[in-house]
C-alpha atoms as a printed R data frame, in Angstrom:
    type eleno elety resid chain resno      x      y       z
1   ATOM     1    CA   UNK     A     1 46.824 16.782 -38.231
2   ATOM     2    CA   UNK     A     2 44.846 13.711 -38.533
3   ATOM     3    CA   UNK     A     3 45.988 10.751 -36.392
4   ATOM     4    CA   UNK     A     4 42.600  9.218 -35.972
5   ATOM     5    CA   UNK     A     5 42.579  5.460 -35.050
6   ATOM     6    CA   UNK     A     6 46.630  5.789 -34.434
7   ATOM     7    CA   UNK     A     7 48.610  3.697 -31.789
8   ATOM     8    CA   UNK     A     8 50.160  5.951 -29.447
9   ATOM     9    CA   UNK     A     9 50.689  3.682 -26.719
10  ATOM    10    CA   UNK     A    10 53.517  4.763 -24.145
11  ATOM    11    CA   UNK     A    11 53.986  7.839 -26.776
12  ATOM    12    CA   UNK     A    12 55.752 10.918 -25.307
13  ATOM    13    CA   UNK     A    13 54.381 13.606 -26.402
14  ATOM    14    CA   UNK     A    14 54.988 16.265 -23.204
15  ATOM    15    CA   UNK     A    15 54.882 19.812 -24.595
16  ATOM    16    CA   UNK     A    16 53.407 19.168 -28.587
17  ATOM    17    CA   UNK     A    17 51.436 21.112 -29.928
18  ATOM    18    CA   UNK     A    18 48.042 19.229 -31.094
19  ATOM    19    CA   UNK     A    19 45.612 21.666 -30.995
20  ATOM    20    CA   UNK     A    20 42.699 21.177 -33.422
21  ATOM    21    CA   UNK     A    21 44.351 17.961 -34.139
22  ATOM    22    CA   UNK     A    22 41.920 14.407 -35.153
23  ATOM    23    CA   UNK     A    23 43.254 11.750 -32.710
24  ATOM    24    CA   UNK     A    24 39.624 10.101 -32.585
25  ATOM    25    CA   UNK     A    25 39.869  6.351 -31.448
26  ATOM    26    CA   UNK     A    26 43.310  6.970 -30.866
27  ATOM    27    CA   UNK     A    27 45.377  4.474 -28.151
28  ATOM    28    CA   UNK     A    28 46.635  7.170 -26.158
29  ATOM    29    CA   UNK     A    29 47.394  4.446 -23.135
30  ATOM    30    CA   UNK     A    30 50.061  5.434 -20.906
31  ATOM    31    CA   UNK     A    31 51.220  8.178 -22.865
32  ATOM    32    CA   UNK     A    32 53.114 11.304 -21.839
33  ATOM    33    CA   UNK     A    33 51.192 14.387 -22.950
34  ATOM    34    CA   UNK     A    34 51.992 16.634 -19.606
35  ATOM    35    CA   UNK     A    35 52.055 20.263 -21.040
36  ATOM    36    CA   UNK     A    36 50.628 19.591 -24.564
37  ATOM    37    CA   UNK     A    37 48.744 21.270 -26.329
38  ATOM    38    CA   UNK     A    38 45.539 19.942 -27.039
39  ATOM    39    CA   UNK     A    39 42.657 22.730 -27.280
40  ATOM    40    CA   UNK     A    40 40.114 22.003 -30.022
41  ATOM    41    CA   UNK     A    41 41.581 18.597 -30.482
42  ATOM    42    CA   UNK     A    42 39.334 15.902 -31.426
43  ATOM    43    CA   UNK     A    43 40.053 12.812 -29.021
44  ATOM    44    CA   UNK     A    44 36.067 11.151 -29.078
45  ATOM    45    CA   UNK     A    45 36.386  7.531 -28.306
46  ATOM    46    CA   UNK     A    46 40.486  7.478 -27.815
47  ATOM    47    CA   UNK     A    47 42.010  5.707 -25.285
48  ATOM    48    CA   UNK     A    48 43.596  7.844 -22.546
49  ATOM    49    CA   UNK     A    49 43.946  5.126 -19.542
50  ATOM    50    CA   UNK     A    50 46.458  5.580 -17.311
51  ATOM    51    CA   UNK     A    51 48.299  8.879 -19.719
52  ATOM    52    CA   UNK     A    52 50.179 11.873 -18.266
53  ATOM    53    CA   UNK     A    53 47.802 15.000 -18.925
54  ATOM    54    CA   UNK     A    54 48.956 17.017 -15.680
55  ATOM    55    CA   UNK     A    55 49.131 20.497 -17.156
56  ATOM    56    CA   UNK     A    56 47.842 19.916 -20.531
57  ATOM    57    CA   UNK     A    57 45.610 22.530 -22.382
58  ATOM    58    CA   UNK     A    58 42.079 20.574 -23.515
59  ATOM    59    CA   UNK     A    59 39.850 24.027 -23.615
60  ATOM    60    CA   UNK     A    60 36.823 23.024 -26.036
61  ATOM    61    CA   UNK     A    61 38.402 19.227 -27.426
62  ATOM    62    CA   UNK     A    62 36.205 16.729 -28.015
63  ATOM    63    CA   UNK     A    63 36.660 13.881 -25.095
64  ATOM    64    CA   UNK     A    64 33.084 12.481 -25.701
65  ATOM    65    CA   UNK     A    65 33.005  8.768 -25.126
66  ATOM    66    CA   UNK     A    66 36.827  8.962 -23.846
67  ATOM    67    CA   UNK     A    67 38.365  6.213 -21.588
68  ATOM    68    CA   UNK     A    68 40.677  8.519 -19.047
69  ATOM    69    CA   UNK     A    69 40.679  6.182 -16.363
70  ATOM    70    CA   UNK     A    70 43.160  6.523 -14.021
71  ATOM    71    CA   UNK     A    71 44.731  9.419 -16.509
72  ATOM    72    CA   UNK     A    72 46.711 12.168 -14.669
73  ATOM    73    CA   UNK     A    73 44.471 15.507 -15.077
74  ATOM    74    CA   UNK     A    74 46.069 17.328 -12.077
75  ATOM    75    CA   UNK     A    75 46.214 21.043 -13.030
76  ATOM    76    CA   UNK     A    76 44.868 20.357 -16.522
77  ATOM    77    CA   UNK     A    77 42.787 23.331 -18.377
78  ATOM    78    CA   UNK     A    78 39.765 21.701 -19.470
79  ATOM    79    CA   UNK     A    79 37.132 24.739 -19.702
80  ATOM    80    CA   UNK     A    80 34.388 24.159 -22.256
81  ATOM    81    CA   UNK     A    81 35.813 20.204 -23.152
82  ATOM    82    CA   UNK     A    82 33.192 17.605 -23.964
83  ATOM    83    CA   UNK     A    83 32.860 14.763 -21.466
84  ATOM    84    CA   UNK     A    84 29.896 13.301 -22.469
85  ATOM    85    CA   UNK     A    85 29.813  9.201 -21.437
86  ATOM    86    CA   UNK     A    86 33.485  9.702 -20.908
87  ATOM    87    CA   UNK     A    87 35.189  7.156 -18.190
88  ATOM    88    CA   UNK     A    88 36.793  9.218 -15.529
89  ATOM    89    CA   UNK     A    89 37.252  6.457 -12.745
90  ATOM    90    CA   UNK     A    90 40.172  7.084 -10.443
91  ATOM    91    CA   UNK     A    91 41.391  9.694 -12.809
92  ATOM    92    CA   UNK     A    92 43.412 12.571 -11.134
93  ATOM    93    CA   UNK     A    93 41.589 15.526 -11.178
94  ATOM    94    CA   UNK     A    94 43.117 17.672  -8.375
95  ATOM    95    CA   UNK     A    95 43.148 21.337  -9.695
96  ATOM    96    CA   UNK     A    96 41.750 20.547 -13.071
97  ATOM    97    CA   UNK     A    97 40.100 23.485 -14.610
98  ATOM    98    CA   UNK     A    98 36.624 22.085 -15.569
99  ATOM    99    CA   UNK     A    99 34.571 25.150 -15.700
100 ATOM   100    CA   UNK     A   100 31.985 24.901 -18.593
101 ATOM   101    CA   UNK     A   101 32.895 21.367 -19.155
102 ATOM   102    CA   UNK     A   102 29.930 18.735 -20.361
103 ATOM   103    CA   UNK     A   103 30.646 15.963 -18.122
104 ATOM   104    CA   UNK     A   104 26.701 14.231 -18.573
105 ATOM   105    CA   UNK     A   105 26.680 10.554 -18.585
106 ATOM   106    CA   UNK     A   106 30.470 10.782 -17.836
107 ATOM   107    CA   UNK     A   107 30.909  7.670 -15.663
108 ATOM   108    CA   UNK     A   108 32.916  9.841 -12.504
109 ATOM   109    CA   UNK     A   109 32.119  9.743  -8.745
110 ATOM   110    CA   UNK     A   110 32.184 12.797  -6.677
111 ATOM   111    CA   UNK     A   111 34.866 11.921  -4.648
112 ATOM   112    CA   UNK     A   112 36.993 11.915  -8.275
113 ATOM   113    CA   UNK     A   113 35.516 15.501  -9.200
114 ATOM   114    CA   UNK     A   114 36.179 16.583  -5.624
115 ATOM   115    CA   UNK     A   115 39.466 18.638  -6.016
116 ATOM   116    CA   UNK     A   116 38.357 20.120 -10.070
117 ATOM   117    CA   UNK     A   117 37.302 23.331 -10.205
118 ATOM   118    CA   UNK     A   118 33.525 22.897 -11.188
119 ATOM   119    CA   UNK     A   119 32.008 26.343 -11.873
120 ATOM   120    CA   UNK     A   120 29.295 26.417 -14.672
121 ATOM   121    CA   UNK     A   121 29.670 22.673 -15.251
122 ATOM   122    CA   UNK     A   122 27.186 20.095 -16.358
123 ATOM   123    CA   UNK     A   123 27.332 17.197 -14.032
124 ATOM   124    CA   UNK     A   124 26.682 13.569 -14.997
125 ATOM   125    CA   UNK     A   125 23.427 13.454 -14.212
126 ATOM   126    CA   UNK     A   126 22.631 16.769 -16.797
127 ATOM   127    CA   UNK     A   127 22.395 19.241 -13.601
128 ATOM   128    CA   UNK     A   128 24.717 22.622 -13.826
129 ATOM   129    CA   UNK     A   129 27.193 22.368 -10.983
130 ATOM   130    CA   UNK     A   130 26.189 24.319  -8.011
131 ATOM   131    CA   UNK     A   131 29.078 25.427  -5.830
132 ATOM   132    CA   UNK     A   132 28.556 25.085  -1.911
133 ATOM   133    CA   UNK     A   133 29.003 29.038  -1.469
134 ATOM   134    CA   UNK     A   134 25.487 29.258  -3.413
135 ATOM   135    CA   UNK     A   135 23.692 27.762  -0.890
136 ATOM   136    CA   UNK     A   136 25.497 29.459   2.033
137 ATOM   137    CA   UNK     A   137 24.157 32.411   3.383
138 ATOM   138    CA   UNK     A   138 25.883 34.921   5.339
139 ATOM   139    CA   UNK     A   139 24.518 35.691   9.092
């Protein structure tokens, strides 16, 4: 399905099936896509601000250069997705599955990334995540 460059604004699209679809450059913007299906979808560049994602599959899509500020993540499985120079400010991550995600030059704070699960990551600044238990030895 190619939808590259459409205008999905305010689109509800909770529970389609997109996988593999092109949405690159989409408008996305404050669009419903809780419980969709979106693994292997292309989305570089589209426009995700302020959507519904809670729930959503995005294992292995393309979110490179992505604008998901302020987009509901919350319990989102995102394992192996492409963050790269993605914009992740005040987005909800809380129980977002982000294990083997590429999240380098992804413009996130920590606080944001706080509640994702993190394990095998690459962090903005190009390091693999480390989780605290690593460090913590056992007396």
């Amino acid at each position: 399905m190619n939808l590259s460059r459409a205008n999905l604004s305010e689109t509800k699209l909770s529970e389609a099936d997109l996988s593999n679809a092109n949405l690159s450059h989409a408008n996305l913007n404050n669009a419903n896509l809780s419980q969709a299906k979106l693994s292997g979808a292309n989305l570089n560049h589209a426009n995700l601000s302020f959507a519904r994602l809670s729930q959503v599959n995005l294992s292995s899509a393309n979110l490179s250069g992505a604008n998901l500020i302020c987009a509901d993540l919350s319990n989102a499985n995102m394992s192996g997705v492409n963050l790269r120079d993605a914009s992740l400010s005040g987005a909800n991550l809380k129980s977002a599955y982000l294990s083997g995600a590429n999240l380098k030059g992804a413009k996130v704070s920590i606080s944001d990334l706080s509640g994702a699960l993190l394990e095998g990551a690459v962090m903005p600044d190009g390091s693999k995540y480390k989780s605290l238990e690593d460090g913590v030895t056992n007396k």
